[in-house]
Residue frames relative to the residue before (quaternion, step in Angstrom):
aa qw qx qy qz dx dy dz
X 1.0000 0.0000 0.0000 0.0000 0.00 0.00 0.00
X 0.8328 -0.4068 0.3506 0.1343 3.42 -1.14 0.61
X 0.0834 -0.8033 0.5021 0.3094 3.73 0.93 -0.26
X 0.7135 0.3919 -0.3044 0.4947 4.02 1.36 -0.93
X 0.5484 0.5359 -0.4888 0.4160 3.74 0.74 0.09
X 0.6304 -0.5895 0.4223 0.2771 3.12 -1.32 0.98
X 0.0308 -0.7571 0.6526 -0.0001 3.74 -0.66 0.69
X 0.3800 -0.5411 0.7198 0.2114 2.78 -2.07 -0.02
X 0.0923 -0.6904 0.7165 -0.0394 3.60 -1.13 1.53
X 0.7927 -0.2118 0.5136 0.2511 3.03 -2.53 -0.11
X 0.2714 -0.6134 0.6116 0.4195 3.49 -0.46 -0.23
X 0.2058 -0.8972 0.3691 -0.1284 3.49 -0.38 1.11
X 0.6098 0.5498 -0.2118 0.5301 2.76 2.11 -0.20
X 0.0967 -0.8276 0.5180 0.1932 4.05 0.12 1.06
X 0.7090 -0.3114 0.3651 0.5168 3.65 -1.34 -0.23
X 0.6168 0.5772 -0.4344 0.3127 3.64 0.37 -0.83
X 0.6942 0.6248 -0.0623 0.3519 2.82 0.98 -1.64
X 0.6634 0.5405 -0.0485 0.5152 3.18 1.04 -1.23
X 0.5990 0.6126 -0.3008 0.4188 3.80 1.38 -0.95
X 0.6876 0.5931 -0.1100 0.4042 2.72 2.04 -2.20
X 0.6525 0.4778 -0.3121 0.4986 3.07 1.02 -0.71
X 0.6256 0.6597 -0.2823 0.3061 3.74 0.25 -0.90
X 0.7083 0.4573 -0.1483 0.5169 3.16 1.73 -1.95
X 0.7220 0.3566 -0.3522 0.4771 3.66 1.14 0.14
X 0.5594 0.6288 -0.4755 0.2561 3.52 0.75 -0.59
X 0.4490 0.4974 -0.5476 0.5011 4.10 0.32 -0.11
X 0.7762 0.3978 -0.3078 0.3801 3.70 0.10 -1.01
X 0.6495 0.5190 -0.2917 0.4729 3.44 0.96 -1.13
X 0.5453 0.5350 -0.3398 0.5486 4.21 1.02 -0.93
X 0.8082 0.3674 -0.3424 0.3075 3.57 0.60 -1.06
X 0.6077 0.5850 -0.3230 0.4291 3.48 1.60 -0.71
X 0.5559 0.6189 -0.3317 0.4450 3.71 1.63 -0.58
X 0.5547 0.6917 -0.2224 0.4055 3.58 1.48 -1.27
X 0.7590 0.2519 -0.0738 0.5958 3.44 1.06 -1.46
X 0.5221 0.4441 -0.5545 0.4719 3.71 0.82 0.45
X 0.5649 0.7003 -0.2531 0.3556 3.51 0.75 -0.58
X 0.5220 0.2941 -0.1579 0.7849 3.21 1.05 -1.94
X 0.5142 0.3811 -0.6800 0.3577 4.09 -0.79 0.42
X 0.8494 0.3758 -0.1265 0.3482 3.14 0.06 -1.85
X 0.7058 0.4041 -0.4963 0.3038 3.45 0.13 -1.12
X 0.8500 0.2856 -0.1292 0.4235 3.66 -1.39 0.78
X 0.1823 0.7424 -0.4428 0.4685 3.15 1.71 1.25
X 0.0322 0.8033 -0.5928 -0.0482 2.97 -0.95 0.79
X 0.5245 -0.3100 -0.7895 0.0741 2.35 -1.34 1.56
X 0.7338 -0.4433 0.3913 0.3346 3.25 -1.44 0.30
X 0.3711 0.7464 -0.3707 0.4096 3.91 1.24 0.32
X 0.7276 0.5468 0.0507 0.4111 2.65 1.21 -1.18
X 0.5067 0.6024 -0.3212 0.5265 3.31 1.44 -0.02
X 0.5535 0.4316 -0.3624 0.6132 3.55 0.77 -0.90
X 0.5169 0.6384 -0.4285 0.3763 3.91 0.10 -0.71
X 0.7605 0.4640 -0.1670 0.4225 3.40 0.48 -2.05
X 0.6157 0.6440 -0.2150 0.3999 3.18 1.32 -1.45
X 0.5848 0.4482 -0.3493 0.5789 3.69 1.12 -0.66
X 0.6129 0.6665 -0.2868 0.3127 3.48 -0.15 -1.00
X 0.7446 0.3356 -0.0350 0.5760 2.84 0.27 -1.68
X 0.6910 0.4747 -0.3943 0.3765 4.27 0.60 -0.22
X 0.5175 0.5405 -0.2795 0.6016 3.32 2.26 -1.18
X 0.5468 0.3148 -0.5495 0.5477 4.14 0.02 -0.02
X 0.8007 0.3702 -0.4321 0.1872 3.56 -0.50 -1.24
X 0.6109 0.5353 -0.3947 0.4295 3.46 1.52 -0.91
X 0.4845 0.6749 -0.3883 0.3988 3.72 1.24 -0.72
X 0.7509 0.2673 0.0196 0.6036 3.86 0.41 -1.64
X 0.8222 0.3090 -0.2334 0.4172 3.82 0.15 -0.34
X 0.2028 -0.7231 0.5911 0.2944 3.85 1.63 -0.62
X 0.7688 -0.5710 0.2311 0.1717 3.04 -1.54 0.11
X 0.2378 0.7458 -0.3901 0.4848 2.90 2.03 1.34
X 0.6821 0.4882 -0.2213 0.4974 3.38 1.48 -1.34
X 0.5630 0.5959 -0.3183 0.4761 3.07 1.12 -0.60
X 0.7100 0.3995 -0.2469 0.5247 3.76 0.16 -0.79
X 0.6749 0.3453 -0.3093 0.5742 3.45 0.93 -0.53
X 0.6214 0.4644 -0.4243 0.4670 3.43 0.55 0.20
X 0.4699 0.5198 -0.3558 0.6183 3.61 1.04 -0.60
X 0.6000 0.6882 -0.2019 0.3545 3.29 -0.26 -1.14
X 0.6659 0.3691 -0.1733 0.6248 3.68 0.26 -1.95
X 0.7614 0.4256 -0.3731 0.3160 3.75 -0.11 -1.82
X 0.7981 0.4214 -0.2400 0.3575 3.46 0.61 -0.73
X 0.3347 0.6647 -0.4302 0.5109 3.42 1.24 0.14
X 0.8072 0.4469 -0.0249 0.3849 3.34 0.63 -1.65
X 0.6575 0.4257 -0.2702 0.5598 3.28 1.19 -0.57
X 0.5349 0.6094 -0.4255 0.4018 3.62 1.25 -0.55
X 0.7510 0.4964 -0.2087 0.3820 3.27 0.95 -1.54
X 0.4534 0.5679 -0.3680 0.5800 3.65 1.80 -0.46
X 0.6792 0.3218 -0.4077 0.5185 3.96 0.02 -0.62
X 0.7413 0.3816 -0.3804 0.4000 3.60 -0.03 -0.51
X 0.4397 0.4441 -0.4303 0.6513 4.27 1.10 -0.21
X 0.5631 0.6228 -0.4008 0.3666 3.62 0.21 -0.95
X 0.9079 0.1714 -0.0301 0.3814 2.96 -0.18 -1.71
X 0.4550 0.5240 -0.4706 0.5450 3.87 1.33 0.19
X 0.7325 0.3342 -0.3539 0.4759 3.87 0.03 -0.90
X 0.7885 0.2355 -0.3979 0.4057 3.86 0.27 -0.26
X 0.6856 -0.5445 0.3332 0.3499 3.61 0.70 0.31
X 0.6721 0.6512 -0.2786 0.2160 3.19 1.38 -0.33
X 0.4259 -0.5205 0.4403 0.5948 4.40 -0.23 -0.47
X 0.1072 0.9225 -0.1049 -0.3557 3.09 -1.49 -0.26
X 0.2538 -0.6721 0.6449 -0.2609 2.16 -0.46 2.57
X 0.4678 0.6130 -0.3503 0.5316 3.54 1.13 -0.53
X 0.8274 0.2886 -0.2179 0.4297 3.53 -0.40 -1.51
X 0.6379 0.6160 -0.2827 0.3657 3.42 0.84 -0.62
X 0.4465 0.6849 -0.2651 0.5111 3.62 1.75 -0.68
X 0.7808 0.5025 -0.1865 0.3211 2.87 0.72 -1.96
X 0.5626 0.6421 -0.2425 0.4609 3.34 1.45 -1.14
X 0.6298 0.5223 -0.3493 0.4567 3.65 1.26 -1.74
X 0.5595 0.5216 -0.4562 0.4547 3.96 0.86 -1.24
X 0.7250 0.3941 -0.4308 0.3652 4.26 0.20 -0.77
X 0.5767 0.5941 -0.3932 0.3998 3.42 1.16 -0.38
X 0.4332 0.6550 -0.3582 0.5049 3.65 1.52 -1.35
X 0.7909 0.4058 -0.1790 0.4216 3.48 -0.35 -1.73
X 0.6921 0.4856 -0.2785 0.4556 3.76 0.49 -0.90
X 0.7382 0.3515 -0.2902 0.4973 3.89 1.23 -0.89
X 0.6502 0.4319 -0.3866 0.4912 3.70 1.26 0.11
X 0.5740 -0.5743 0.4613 0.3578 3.73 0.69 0.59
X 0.3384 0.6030 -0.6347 0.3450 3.81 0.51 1.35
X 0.9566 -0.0118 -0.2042 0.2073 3.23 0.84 -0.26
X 0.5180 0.6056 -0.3528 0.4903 3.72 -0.70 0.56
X 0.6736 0.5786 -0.2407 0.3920 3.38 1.18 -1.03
X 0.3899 -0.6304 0.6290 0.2343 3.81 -0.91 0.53
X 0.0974 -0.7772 0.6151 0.0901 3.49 -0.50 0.88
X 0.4962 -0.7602 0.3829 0.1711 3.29 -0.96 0.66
């Protein structure tokens, strides 16, 4: 199976786990908040992925690889809830907006972007 395709698991998450995760997330929401206000409206726009490292290498640095999943975690919560505002206000499915996103992936795995062309 895929590792990105949506699955069904175990519940996999114990109390321990869960305590850990709980006692950092305020901190981990707040570092996501101000990567956000960093990036959104960057210009150029290369550069966002840039911030996006940075800011994942501190959290793995100080948070290990708890912050990290909780950082995953936070961004994608949030971007889910952006595609779905997305697609209600422009009319579209989304299975639509999501396409569109797959076409930046298209353009991003054939070297369209980021790349200095000669």
């Amino acid at each position: 199976m895929d590792p990105m395709e949506p699955r069904q698991r175990e519940d996999t998450v114990d109390e321990d786990e869960d305590r850990r995760l709980a006692a950092i997330a305020p901190e981990i929401i707040r570092i996501t908040v101000n990567l956000l206000r960093r990036v959104a409206g960057l210009y150029p726009e290369e550069r966002v992925p840039e911030e996006a490292l940075l800011v994942a290498d501190e959290v793995l640095k100080r948070y290990g690889t708890d912050g990290l999943r909780l950082l995953a975690m936070t961004l994608t919560g949030w971007a889910a809830v952006e595609i779905e505002r997305e697609a209600q206000a422009s009319g579209r499915t989304l299975e639509s907006v999501l396409d569109e996103m797959e076409l930046t992936r298209l353009e991003v795995e054939a070297g369209e972007w980021g790349e200095d062309t000669p």
